[in-house]
C-alpha positions as CSV (number, residue, x, y, z in Angstrom):
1,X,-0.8,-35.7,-8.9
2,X,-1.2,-34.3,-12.4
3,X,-4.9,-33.7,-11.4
4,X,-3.6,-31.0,-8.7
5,X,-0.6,-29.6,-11.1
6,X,-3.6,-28.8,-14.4
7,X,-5.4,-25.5,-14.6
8,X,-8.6,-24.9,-15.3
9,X,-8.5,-23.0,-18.9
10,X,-11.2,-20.5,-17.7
11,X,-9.4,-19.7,-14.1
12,X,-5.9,-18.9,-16.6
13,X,-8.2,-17.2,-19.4
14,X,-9.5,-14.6,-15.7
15,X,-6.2,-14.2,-15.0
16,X,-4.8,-13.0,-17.8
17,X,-7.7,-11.1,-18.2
18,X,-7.3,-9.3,-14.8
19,X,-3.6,-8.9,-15.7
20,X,-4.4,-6.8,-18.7
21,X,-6.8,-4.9,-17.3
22,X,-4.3,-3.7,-14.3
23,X,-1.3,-3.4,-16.5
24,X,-4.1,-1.2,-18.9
25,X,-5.5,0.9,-15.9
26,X,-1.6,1.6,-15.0
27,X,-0.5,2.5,-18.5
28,X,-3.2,4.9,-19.1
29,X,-3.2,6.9,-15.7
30,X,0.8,7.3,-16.9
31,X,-0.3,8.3,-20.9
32,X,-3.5,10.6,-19.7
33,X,-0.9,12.3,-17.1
34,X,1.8,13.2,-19.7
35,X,-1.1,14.8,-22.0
36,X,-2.2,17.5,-18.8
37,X,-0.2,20.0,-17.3
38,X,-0.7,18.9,-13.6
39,X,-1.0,22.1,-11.6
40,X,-2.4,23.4,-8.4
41,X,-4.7,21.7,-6.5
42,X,-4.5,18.6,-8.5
43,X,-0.4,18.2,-8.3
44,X,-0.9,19.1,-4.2
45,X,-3.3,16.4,-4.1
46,X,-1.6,13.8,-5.8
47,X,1.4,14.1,-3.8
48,X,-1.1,13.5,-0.4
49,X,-2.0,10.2,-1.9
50,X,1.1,8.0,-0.3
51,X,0.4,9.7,2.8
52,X,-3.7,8.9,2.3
53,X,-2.5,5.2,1.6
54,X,-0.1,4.8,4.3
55,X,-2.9,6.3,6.7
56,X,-5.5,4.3,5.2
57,X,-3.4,1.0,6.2
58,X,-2.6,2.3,9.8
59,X,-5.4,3.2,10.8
60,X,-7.5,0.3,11.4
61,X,-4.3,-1.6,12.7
62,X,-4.7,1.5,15.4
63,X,-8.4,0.8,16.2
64,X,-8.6,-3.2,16.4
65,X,-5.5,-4.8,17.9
66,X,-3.4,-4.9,20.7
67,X,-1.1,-2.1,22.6
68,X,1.9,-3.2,20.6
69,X,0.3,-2.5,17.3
70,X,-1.3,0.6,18.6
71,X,2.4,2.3,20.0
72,X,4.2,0.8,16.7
73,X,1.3,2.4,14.7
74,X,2.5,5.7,16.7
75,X,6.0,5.7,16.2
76,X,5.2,4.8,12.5
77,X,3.1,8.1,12.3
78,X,6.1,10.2,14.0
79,X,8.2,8.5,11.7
80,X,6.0,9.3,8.5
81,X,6.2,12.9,9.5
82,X,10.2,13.1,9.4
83,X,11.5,10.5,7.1
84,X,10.3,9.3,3.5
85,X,7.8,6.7,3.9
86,X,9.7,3.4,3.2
87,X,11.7,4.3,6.3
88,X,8.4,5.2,8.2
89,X,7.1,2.0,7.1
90,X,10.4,-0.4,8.3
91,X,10.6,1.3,11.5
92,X,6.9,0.4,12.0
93,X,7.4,-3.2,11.0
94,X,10.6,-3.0,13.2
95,X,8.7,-1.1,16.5
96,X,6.1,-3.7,16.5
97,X,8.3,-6.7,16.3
98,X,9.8,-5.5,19.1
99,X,6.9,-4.1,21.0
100,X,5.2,-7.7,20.6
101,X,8.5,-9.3,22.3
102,X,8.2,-7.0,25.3
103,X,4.6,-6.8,25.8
């Protein structure tokens, strides 16, 4: 049992590892953003990125599964368009639980 519960000292050393390097990459996008006046181009395109992202997950969901996917990755979209995303992305979650019960 105490064979399954130990951890490997390298496999926690990567870990910790890959946990500083996020937290690092996160902290510096926030301390290189307060040092340029974001303007433009740049400020227009850096609001399109949840929409990219959320886009970017529906997308393929769209192209390789089922008709209940396919219509809930619809309504998702319509939803997107009119509400802020986290309500886009529950009624998604919600259309397609209910499409897979009916279809």
């Amino acid at each position: 049992m105490s064979e399954i519960l130990s951890i490997d000292p390298q496999v926690l050393l990567a870990i910790i590892g890959m946990a500083l390097v996020t937290i690092l990459t996160r902290v510096s996008g926030f301390v290189l953003a307060r040092s340029f006046a974001i303007e433009g181009r740049t400020k227009a395109a850096l609001e399109a990125v949840p929409g990219s992202v959320l886009i970017a997950i529906i997308v393929p969901t769209v192209l390789t599964t089922g008709p209940a996917e396919t219509i809930a990755s619809l309504i998702t979209l319509g939803l997107a368009s009119r509400l802020p995303f986290i309500f886009a992305v529950f009624g998604g979650v919600g259309a397609v639980v209910i499409l897979r019960g009916l279809l």
